[in-house]
C-alpha positions as CSV (number, residue, x, y, z in Angstrom):
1,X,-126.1,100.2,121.0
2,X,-125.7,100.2,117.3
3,X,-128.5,98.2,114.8
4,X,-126.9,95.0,112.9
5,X,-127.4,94.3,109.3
6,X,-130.2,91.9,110.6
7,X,-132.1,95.4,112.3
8,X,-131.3,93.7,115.2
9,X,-129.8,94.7,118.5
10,X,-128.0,92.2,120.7
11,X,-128.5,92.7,124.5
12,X,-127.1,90.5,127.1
13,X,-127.0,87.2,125.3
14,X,-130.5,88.6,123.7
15,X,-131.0,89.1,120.1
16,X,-133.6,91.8,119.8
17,X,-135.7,92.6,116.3
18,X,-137.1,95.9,115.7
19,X,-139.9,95.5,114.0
20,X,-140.7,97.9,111.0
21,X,-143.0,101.3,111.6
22,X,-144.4,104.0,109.8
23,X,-141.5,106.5,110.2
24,X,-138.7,104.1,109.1
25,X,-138.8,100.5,107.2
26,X,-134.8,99.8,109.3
27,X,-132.5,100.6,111.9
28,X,-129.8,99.1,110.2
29,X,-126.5,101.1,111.7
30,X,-128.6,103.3,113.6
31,X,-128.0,104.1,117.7
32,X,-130.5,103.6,119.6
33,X,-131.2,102.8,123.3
34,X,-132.1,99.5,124.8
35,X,-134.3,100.2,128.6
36,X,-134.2,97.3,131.3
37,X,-137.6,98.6,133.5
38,X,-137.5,96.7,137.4
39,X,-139.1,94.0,136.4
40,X,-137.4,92.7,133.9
41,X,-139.0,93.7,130.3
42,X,-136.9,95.8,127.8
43,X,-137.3,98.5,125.4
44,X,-135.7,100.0,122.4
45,X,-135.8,103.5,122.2
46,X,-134.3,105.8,118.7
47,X,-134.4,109.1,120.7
48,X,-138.0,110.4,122.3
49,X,-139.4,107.2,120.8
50,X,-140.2,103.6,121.6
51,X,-139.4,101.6,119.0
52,X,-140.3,98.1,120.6
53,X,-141.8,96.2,123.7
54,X,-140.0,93.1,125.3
55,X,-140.6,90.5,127.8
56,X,-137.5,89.9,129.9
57,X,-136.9,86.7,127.9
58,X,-136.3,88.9,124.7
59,X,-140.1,88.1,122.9
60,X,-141.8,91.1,121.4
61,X,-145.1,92.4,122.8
62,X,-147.6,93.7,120.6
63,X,-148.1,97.3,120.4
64,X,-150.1,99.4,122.8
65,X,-153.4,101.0,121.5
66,X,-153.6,104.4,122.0
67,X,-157.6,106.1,122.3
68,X,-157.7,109.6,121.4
69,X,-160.4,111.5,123.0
């Protein structure tokens, strides 16, 4: 799938936003891949890395904290 103007990817009647990060402030025209996992949630992937989190109903989840021993 290829980013909108809006830095949004549409998905199956979905409209997905990918939210801003520290590598990159957009997506905007960028490829990336979109991940339907068994049960339903999605994820947006730009190569190695997860860009966001979905519920199956297309709402972002809040990003995983990661401890670092």
């Amino acid at each position: 799938r290829v980013v909108g103007k809006d830095n949004c990817v549409a998905f199956e009647g979905l409209k997905l936003q990918i939210p801003p990060d520290r590598y990159r402030m957009h997506y905007v025209k960028v490829k990336v891949r979109v991940h339907r996992y068994l049960d339903g949630r999605l994820a947006i992937f730009h190569g190695p890395r997860r860009l966001a989190r979905y519920t199956a109903d297309g709402q972002l989840q809040p990003p995983e904290l990661q401890v670092v021993a």
